[in-house]
C-alpha positions in Angstrom: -36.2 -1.4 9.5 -37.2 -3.6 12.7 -35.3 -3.7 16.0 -35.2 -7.6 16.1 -31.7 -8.6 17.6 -30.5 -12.2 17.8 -27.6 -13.1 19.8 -25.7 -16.5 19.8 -24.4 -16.2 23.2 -26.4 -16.2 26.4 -24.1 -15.0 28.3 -23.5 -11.8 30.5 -22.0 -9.0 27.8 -20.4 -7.7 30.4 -18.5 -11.3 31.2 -15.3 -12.5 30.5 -17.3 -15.3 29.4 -18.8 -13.5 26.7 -15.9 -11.6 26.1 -14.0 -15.1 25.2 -16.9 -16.3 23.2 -15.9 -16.6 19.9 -16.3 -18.9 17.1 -13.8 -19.3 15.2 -16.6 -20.1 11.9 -19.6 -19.5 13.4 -21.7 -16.6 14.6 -20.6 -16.6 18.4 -20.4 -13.3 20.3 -22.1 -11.3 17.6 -25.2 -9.6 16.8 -27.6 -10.0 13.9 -28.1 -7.1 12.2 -31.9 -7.0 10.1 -31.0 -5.5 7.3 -33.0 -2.4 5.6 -32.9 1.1 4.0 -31.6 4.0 6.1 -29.9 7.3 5.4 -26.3 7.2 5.1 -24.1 10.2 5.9 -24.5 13.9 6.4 -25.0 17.2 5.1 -24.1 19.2 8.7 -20.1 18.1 9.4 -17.5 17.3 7.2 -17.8 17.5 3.2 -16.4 13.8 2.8 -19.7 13.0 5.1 -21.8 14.1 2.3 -24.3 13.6 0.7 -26.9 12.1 2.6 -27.8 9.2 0.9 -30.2 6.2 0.6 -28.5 2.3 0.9 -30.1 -1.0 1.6 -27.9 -3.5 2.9 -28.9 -7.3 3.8 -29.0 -9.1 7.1 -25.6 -9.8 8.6 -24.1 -10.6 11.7 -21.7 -8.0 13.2 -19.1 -8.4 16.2 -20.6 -7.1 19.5 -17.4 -5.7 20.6 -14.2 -4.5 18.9 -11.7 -7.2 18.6 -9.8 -6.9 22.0 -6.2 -7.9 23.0 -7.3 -11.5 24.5 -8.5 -12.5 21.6 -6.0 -11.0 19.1 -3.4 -12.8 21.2 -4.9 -15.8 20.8 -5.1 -15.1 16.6 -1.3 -14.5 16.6 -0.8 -17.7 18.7 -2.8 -20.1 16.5 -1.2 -18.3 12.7 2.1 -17.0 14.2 0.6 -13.7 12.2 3.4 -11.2 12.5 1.7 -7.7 11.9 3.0 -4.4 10.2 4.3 -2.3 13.0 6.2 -5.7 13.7 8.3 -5.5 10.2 10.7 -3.4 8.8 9.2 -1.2 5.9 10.9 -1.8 2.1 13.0 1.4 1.2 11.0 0.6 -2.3 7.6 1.2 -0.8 8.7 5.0 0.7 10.7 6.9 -2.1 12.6 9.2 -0.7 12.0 8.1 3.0 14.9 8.8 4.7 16.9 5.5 6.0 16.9 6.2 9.5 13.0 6.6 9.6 13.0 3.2 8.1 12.3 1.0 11.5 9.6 -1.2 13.0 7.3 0.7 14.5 4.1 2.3 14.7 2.3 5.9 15.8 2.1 6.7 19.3 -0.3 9.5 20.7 2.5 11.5 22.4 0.3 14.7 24.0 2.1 18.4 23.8 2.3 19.8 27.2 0.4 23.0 26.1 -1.3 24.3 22.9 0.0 23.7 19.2 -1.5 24.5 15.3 -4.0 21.8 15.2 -3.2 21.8 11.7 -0.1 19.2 11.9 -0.9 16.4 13.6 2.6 16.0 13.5 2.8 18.0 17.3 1.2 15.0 18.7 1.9 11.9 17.0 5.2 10.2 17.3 6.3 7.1 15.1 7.9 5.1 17.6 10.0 2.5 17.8 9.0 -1.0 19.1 5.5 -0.1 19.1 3.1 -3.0 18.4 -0.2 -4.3 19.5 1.8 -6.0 22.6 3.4 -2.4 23.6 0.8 0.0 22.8 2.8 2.8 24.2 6.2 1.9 23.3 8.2 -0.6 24.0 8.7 -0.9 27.8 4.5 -0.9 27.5 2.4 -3.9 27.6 -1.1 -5.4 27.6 -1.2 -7.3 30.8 -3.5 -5.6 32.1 -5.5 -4.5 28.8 -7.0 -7.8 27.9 -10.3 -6.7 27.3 -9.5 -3.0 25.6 -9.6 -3.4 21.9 -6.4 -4.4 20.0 -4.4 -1.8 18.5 -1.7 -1.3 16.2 -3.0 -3.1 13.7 -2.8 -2.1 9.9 -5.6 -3.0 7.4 -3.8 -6.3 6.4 -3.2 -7.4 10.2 -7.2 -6.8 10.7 -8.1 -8.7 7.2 -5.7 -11.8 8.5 -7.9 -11.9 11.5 -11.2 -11.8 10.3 -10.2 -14.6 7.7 -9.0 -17.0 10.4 -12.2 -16.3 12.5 -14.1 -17.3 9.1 -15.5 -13.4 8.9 -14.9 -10.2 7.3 -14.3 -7.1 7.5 -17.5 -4.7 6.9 -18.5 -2.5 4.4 -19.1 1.0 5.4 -22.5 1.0 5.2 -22.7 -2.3 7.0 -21.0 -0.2 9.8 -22.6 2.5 9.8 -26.1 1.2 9.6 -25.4 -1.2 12.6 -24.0 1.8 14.1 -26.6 3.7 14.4 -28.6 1.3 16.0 -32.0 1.7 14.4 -32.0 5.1 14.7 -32.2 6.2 11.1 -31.2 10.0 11.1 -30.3 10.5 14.3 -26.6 12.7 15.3 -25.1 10.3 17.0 -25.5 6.1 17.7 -28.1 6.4 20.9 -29.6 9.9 19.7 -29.1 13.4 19.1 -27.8 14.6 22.7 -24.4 13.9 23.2 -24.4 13.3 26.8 -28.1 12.7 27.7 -28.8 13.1 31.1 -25.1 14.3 31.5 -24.2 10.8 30.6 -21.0 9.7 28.6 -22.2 7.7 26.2 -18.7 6.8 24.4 -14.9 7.5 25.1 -13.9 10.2 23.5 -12.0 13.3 24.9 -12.6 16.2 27.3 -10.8 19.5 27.2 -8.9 21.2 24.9 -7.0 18.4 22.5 -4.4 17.8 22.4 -3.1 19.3 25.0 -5.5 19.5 27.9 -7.7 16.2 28.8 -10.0 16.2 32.1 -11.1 12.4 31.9 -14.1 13.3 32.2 -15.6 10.0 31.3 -13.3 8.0 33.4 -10.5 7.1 30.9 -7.4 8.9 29.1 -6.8 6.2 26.2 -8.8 3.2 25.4 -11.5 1.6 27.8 -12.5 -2.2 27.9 -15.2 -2.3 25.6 -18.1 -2.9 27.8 -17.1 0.5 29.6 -20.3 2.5 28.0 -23.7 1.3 27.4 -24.2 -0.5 23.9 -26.7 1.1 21.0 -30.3 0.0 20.2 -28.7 -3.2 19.0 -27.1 -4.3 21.2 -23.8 -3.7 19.7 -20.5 -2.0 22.3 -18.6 0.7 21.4 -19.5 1.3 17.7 -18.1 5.1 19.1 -15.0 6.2 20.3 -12.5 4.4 22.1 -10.8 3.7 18.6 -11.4 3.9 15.2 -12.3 0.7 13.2 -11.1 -0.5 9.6 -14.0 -1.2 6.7 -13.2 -3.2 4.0 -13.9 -0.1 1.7 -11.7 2.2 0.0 -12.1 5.7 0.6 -13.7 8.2 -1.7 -13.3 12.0 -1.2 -17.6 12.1 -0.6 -20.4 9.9 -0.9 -22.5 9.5 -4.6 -25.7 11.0 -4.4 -28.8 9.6 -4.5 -30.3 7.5 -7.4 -32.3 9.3 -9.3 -34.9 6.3 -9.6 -36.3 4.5 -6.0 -35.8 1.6 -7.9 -32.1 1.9 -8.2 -31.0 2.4 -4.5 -27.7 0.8 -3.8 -28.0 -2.8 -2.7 -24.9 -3.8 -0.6 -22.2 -1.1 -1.8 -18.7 -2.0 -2.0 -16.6 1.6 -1.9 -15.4 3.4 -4.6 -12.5 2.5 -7.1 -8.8 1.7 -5.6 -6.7 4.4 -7.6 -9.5 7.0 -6.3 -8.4 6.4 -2.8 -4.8 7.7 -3.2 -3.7 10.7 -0.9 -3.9 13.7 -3.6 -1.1 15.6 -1.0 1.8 12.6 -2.1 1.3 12.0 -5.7 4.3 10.1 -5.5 3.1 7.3 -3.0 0.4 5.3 -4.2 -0.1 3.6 -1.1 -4.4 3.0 -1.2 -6.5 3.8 1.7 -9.4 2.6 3.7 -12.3 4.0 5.1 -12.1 4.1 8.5 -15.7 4.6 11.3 -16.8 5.6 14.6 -14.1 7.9 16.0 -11.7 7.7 18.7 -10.7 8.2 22.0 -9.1 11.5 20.8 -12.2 12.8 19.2 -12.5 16.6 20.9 -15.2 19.3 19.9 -12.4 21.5 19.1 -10.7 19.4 16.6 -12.4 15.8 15.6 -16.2 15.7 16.0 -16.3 12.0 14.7 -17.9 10.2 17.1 -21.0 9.7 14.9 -22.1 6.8 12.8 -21.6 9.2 9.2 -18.2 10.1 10.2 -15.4 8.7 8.3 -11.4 8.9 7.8 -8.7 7.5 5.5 -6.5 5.5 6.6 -3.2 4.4 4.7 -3.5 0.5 4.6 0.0 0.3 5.6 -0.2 2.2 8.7 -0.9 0.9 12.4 -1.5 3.8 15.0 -2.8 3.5 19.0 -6.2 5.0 18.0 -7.4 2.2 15.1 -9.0 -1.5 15.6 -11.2 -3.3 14.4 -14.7 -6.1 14.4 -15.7 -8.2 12.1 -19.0 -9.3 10.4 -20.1 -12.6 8.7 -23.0 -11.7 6.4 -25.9 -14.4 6.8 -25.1 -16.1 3.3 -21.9 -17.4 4.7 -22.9 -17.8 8.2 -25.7 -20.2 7.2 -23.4 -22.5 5.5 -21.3 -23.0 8.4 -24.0 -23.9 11.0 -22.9 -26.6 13.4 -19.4 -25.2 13.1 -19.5 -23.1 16.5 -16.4 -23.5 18.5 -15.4 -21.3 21.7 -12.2 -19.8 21.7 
């Protein structure tokens, strides 16, 4: 694997210039991943981590920042796209949902004021309301002043929508993850195997005892712009922490092991089998699930150590929550064709 970047815009990633740079069909604002063979997973955290694996994947462009507010407000003004947490659920979707609970909303991070059984997350997140990607934390919240924090809210089909109007796609998982880790095959986490080298913060995630107790630490209590923390060997922002981010694959409960021939490494993987992604704990809702990468801003030693490039999560494709966004790739087949098609945003 080589370290070779190549970057369509010029100009300053820490701009609003190069924030706003976008093409709509071309490769604008992103970085070109070289594709290669690396190690996907791990055997040291979680059992859906494992095993450690080998995968090639091909060249491909990837976002260099999570989709942010600006430019998801300009998506919904171009379509009109109306997303999930915007649209009252079908009663036929949620047997034996309870009408009242039936309401346009989405999950809001709603922090206990001391400790609570980490084992129901149900102490700490609240389905609110009138919470949307425009009122992130209810709806007397808005984004005015959260243009360049990554969008939220937004449920697997709102993120898909996006990606197809830019002319992109969502990634694979191994995509993400091996743009994650930056060229660093192996290594703990996306910029090496200290956390916080040098006493450095090197994502957003949290300090203290979650969920309860958050020192800020790093600077920020929810989401950060996403040129807050420095970007990985590839040039690519905030591939950890801050918030999770959607892949176009469906989850699995662990990763296949290894071919048992070199010859026969995975080229490209696409995920698992749909029916295998169903939550075993509600046989009676076959509502399919996504992988999702990278960890969040609520990702605490004491309860979510996912702010590595092999951690993963399911995520219901119907459900939007404050801690989940998204970036797109465009893999170099597609992004070929469409030379001379660059337009800013």
């Amino acid at each position: 694997m080589g370290a070779h970047i190549q970057l369509e815009s010029k100009t300053n990633p820490d701009s609003q210039e190069a924030l706003q740079f976008r093409g709509t069909a071309g490769t604008g604002g992103m970085v070109r991943i070289p594709g290669g063979t690396f190690r996907m997973g791990s055997d040291q955290h979680y059992p859906e981590e494992a095993p450690v694996h080998q995968v090639t994947v091909s060249d491909f462009w990837i976002d260099r920042y999570p989709v942010t507010n600006r430019h998801f407000k300009e998506f919904v003004r171009a379509t009109g796209h109306v997303t999930s947490a915007e649209i009252v659920p079908n009663p036929k979707n949620y047997p034996g949902a309870l009408p009242h609970m039936l309401f346009a909303g989405s999950l809001v991070f709603s922090p206990p004021p001391h400790p609570v059984d980490l084992r129901d997350w149900s102490q700490w997140w609240t389905l609110l309301k009138g919470a949307n990607w425009r009122h992130p934390y209810g709806p007397k919240s808005n984004i005015n002043a959260l243009g360049s924090h990554p969008v939220v809210h937004v449920a697997y089909a709102d993120a898909l929508a996006y990606a197809k109007w830019a002319g992109k796609d969502l990634p694979t998982e191994s995509e993400w993850e091996f743009a994650a880790r930056g060229g660093q095959d192996g290594a703990e986490f996306a910029w090496g195997n200290e956390f916080t080298p040098d006493n450095r913060h090197m994502a957003n995630t949290w300090q203290g005892d979650f969920p309860h107790q958050n020192r800020n630490d790093d600077g920020f209590e929810r989401t950060s712009p996403v040129t807050a923390f420095p970007p990985n060997g590839y040039g690519v922002y905030d591939m950890i922490g801050n918030v999770w981010e959607w892949t176009s694959d469906w989850y699995s409960l662990k990763h296949t092991a290894d071919a048992p021939k070199a010859c026969c490494i995975p080229e490209n993987p696409r995920g698992g089998p749909e029916a295998d992604s169903y939550d075993p704990c509600q046989p009676n809702i076959k509502i399919p699930r996504k992988v999702l990468k990278g960890g969040s801003h609520l990702c605490a030693p004491n309860y979510c150590r996912r702010y590595r490039p092999a951690a993963r999560h399911a995520q219901p494709v119907d459900t939007s929550t404050g801690h989940v966004g998204f970036r797109c790739v465009r893999r170099v087949a597609s992004a070929a064709s469409n030379q001379g098609e660059h337009k800013n945003v």
